[in-house]
C-alpha positions in Angstrom: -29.2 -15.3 13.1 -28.4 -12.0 12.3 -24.9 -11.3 11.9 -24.8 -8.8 14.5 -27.2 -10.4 17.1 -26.2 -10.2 20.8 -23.4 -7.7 20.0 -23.7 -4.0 22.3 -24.4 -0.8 20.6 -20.9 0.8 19.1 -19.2 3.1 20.9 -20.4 7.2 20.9 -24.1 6.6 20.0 -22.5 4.4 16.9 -25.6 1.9 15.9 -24.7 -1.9 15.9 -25.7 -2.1 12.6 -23.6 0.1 11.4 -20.5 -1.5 8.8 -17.9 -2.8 10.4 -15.2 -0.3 9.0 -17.6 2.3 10.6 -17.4 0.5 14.3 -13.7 0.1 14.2 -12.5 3.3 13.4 -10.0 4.2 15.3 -10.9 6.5 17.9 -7.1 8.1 18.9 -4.0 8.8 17.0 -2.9 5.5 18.8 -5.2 3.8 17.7 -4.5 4.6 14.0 -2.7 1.7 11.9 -0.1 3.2 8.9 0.4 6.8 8.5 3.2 6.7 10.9 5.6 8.8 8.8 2.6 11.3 10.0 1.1 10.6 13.3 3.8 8.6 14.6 5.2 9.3 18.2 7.7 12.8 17.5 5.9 13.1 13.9 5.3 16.5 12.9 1.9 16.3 12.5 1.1 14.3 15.7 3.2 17.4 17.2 0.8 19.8 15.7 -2.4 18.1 16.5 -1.6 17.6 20.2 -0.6 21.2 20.5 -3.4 22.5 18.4 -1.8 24.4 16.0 -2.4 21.8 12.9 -4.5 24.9 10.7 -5.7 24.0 7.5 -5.0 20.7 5.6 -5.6 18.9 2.2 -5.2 14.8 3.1 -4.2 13.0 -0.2 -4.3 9.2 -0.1 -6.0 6.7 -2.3 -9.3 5.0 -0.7 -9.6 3.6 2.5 -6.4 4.7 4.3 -7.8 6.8 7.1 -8.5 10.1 5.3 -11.8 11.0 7.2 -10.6 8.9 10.5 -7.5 11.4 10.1 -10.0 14.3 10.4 -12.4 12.9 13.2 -9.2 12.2 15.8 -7.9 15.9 14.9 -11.5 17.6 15.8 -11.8 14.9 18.8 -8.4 15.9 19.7 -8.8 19.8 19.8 -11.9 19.6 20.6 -13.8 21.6 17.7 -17.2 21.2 16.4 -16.7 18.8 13.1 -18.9 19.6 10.2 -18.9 16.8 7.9 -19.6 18.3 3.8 -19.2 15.9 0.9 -18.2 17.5 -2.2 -20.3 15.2 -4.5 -23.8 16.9 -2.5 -23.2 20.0 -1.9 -22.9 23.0 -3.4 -22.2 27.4 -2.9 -25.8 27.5 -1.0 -24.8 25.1 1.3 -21.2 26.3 1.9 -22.3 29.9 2.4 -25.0 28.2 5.3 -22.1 25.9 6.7 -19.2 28.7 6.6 -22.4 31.4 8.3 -22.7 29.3 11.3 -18.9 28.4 11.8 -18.6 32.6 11.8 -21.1 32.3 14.4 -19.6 29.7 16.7 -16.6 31.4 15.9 -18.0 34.9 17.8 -18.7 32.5 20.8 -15.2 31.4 20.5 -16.0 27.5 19.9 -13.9 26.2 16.9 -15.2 24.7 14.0 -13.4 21.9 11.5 -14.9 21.8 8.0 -13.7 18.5 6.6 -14.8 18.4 2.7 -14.5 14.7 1.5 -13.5 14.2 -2.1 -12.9 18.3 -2.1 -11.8 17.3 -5.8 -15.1 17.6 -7.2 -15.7 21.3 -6.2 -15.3 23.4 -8.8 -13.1 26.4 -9.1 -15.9 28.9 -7.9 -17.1 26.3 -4.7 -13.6 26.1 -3.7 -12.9 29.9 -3.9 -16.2 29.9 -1.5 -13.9 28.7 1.6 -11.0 31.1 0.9 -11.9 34.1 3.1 -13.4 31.9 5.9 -9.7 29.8 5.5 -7.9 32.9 5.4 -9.8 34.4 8.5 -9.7 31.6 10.7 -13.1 31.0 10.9 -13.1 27.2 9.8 -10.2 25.3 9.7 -10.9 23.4 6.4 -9.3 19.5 5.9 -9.9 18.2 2.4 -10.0 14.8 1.3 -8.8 14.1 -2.1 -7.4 10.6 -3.7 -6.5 13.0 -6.6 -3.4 15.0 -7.4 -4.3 18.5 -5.6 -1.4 19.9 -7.8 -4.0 19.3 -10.7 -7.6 19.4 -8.6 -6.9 22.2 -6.3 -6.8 26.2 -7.1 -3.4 27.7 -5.9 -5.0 29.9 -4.2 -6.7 27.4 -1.4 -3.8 24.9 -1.5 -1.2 27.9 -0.8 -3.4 28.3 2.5 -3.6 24.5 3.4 -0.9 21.8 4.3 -1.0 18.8 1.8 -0.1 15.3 3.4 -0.1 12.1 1.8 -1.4 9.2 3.3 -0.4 5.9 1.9 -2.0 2.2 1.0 -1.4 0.3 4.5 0.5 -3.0 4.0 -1.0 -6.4 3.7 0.7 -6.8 7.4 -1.5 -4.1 8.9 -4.9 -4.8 7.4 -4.7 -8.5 8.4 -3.4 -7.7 11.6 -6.6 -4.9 11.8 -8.9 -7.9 10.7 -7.5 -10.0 13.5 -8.4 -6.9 15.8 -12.1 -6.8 14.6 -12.5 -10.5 14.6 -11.6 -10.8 18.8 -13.2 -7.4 19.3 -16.2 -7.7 21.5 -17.2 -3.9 22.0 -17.0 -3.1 18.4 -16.2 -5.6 16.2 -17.5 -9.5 15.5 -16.0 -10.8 18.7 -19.8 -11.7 19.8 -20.0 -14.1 17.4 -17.3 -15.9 18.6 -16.1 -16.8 15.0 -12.2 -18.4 14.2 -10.0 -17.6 10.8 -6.9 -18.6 9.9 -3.7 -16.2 9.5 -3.6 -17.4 5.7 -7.2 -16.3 5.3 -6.8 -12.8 6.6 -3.8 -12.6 4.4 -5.5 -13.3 1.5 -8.0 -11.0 2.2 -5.7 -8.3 2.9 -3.9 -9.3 -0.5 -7.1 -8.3 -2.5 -7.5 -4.9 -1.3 -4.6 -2.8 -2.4 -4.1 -1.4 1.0 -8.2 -0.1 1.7 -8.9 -1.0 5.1 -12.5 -0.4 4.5 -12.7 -3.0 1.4 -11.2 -5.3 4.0 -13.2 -4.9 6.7 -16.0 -4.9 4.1 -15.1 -8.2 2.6 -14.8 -9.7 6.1 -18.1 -8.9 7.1 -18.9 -10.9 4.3 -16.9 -13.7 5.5 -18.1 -13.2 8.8 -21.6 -14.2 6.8 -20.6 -17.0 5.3 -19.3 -18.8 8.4 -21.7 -18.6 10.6 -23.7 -21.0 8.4 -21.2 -23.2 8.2 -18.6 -24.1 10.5 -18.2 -20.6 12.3 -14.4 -20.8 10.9 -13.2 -18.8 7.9 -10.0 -20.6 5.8 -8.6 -19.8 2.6 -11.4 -21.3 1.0 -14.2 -19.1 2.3 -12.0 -15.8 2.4 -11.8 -16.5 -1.5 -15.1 -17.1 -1.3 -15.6 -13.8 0.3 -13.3 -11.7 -2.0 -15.2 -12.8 -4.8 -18.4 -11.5 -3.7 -17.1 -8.8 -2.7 -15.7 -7.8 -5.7 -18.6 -8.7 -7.5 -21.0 -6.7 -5.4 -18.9 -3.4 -6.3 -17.0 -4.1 -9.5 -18.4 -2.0 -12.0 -18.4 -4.4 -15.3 -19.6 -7.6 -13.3 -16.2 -9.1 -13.3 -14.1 -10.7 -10.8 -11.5 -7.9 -9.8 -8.7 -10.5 -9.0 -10.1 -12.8 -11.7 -9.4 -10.1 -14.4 -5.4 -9.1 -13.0 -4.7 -12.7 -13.1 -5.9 -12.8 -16.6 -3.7 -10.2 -17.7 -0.9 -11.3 -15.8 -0.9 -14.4 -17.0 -1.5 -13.2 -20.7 1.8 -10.7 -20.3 3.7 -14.2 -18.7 2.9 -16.0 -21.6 4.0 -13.4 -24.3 0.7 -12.5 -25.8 0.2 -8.7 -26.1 -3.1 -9.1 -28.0 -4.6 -11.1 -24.9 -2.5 -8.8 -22.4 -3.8 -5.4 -24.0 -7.5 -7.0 -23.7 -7.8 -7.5 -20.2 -6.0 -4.3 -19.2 -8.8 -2.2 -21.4 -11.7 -4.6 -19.6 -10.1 -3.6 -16.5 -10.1 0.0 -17.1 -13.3 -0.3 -18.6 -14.7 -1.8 -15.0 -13.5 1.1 -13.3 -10.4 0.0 -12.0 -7.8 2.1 -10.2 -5.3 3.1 -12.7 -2.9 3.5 -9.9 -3.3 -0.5 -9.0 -2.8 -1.6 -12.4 0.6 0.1 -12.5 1.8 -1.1 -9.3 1.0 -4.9 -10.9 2.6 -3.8 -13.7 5.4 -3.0 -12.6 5.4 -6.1 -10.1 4.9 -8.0 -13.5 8.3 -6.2 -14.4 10.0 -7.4 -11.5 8.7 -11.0 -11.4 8.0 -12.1 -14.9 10.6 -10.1 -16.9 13.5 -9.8 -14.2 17.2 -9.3 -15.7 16.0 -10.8 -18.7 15.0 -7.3 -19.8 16.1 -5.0 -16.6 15.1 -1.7 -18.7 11.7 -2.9 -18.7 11.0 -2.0 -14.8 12.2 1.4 -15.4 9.4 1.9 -18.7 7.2 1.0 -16.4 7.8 3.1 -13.5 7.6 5.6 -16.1 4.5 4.9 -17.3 3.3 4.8 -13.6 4.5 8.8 -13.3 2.8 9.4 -16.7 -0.7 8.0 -15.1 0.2 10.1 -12.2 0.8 13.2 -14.5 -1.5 12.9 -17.2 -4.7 10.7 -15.6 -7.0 8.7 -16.8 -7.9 7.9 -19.8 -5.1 9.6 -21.2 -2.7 8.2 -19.2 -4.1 4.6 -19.7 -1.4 4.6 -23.0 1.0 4.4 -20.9 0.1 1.4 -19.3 -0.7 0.1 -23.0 2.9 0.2 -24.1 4.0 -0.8 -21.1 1.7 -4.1 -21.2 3.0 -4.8 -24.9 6.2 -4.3 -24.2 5.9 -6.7 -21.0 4.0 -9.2 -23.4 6.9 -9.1 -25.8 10.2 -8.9 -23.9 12.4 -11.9 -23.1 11.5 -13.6 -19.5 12.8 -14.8 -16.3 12.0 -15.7 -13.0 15.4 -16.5 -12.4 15.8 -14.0 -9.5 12.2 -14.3 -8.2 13.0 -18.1 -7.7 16.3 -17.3 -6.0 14.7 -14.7 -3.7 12.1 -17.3 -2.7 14.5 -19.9 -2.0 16.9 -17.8 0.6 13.6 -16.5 1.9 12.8 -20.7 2.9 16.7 -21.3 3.7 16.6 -18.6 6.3 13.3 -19.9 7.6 14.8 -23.0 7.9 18.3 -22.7 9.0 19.5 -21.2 11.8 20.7 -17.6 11.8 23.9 -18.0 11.3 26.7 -15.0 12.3 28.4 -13.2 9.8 32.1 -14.4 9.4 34.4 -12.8 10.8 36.4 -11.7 7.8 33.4 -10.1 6.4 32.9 -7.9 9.5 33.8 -4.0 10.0 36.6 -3.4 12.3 36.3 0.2 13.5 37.8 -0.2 16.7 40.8 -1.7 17.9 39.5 -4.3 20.0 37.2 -5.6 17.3 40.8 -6.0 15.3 42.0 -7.6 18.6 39.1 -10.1 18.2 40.0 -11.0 14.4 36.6 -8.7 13.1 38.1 -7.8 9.3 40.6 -10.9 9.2 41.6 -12.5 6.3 39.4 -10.4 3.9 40.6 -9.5 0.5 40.1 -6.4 -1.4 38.4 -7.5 -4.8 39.5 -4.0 -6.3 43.3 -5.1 -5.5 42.7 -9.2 -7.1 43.8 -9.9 -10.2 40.0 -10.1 -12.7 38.4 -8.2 -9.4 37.7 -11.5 -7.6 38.9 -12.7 -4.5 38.8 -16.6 -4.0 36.8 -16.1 -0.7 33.7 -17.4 0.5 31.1 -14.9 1.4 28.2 -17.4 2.9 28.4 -18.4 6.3 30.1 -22.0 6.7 27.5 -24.4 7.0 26.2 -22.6 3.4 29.5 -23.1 1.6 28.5 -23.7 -2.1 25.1 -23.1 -1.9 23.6 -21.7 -5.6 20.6 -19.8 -5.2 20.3 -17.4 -8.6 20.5 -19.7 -11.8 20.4 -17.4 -14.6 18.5 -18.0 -18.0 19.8 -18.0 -21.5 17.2 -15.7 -21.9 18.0 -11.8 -23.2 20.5 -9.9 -21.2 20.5 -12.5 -18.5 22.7 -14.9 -21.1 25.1 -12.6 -20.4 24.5 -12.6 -16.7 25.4 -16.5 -17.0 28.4 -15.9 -19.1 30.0 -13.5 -16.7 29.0 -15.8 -13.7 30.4 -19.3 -15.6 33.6 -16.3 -16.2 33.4 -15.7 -12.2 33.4 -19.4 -11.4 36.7 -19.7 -13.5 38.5 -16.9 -12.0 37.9 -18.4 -8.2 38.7 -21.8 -9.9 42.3 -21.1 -11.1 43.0 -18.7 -7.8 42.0 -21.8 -5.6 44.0 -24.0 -7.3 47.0 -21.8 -7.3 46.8 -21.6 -3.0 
């Protein structure tokens, strides 16, 4: 059974076997998940596009965020002929045949939108081809780049064009997406009548560093998978799916997740020879420079914590020295960050905590704030004891007031249990030093 029999022919002339990210792209700004800090409801850009006045545009956003879905809804919107050109296949000939008949339909008063994917690629000479037709109105022109334009694209077009910046959707979106194209009958795999678990489409989203295509790409695959079994995909298959996935596309033959597990796990266990190996097999797969540094830095933040709290700031730097310099010379950056990772002192200490309230508000009731920690702007919030009883720590002898700051029923509870480890033993000193101060000022009331 084929894994789209029995399902209708996509929407607009779109062919049932066509990928799944193609059949679910969104069709309306409404329709668009993420992006709203751009196409929200009031957004500028929204604005813009409904009124038809959104000219010229460069869309900057890594893969798989709704670049070229961005630039469908606009010509859909306005109504203008959309030219599709891909930077990697064409060339001056082609532009000067494309940018001839938008002059044309432009004499007949019909609109024409030019969207160039991966506009990157065009050399300085292709991309000074669009200028007088940008200039002139003739096209308006929307570039798709996942690089810096700063760097990529000549002053000269990007003074003419808009730049926004689309970013990664959350893991929340694409699962709730892949839930979307699971129960969709018209478009999606709704025909095939298959189940998945919410853990499942998590994981799946997990893997894809915010590309909604990957996703939808790796579900189709799990989609596969379950229909010869039990036409039900758990954590099991999705992991299943991810693998293959990965596999089919990763450039050394390696497991993507496989490989950032490796290296996480190598920087955990304080081994910067092991650590600096799988970060030069990832780069050397073709990974996204951009995704290592955001796990760095989450390695910072996990793995390293207070131990070492300079460490998140190296490597945020050495994420804005990626983002400045690129690959491979950039790829230093993340060396020295990796070794210093590898080598600093480590805790989890605050990870743990975090975790922990994260399950104590899950399980306990939400309880209200007490009343002595409350505001009291207004006199009858004073008449109803808002602001009663607190104490100024600023005014308290060692800066500590003896006063509880949990709600009641949490009285005592001890969440973040510092290390002896680097700076954090001082962390513990100050907090034993703490204890003592609210210790003697107890017993004194």
């Amino acid at each position: 059974m084929s894994l789209f029999d029995g399902e209708p022919e996509g929407p607009k002339g779109t062919p049932r076997t066509a990928p799944l990210a193609e059949r679910m792209r969104p069709r309306s700004l409404d329709e668009m998940s993420g992006q709203e800090h751009l196409v929200g409801p009031g957004k500028p850009l929204r604005i813009q596009i409904e009124r038809d006045d959104s000219g010229s545009m460069i869309l900057w956003g890594p893969p798989g965020v709704g670049k070229t879905t961005l630039a469908k809804i606009i010509a859909e919107t306005t109504r203008a002929s959309f030219i599709e050109f891909s930077a990697v296949m064409s060339g001056i000939k082609e532009i000067k045949q494309v940018m001839s008949s938008a002059a044309q339909a432009s004499e007949m008063h019909s609109r024409t939108i030019l969207f160039v994917d991966e506009i990157h690629r065009f050399n300085k000479a292709q991309q000074d081809a669009f200028l007088p037709y940008v200039e002139r109105g003739t096209i308006r022109l929307i570039g798709a780049t996942t690089e810096n334009p700063s760097f990529e694209i000549i002053s000269a077009l990007l003074s003419r064009c808009r730049v926004y910046v689309l970013q990664p959707l959350s893991e929340v979106q694409i699962a709730g997406l892949l839930r979307r194209a699971l129960e969709d009958k018209e478009r999606g795999l709704g025909g095939l009548e298959i189940t998945a678990d919410d853990d499942a489409l998590e994981m799946i989203a997990s893997y894809t560093s915010g590309d909604c295509r990957n996703a939808y790409n790796t579900l189709e695959v799990a989609a596969q998978l379950a229909q010869a079994g039990a036409r039900h995909i758990d954590r099991a298959l999705a992991g299943e799916a991810v693998q293959q996935r990965v596999l089919m596309y990763d450039k050394s033959g390696e497991e993507h997740y496989n490989l950032i597990s490796a290296l996480h796990k190598s920087v955990r266990n304080s081994d910067p020879d092991a650590a600096l190996y799988w970060l030069a097999r990832m780069f050397a797969s073709g990974e996204d420079p951009m995704y290592l540094a955001r796990r760095v830095v989450r390695m910072a933040v996990e793995d390293i914590g207070l131990a070492a709290p300079e460490a998140m700031n190296l490597c945020l730097s050495a994420k804005q020295t990626m983002e400045f310099l690129g690959s491979p010379e950039g790829d230093l950056a993340l060396a020295e960050a990796v070794v210093y990772l590898a080598l600093a002192p480590k805790s989890n200490s605050v990870y743990t905590a975090y975790g922990a309230v994260q399950q104590e508000i899950e399980q306990t009731r939400q309880e209200p704030v007490p009343l002595h920690l409350r505001n009291a702007p207004t006199r009858l919030m004073k008449e109803l004891d808002y602001g009663k009883d607190y104490r100024y720590a600023h005014d308290e002898e060692g800066r500590v007031a003896d006063m509880d700051c949990l709600p009641d029923s949490l009285k005592g509870r001890s969440y973040y249990k510092p290390t002896q480890e680097g700076r954090e033993k001082l962390l513990a000193q100050r907090m034993e030093q703490i204890r003592r101060i609210k210790a003697a000022k107890h017993g004194e009331s």
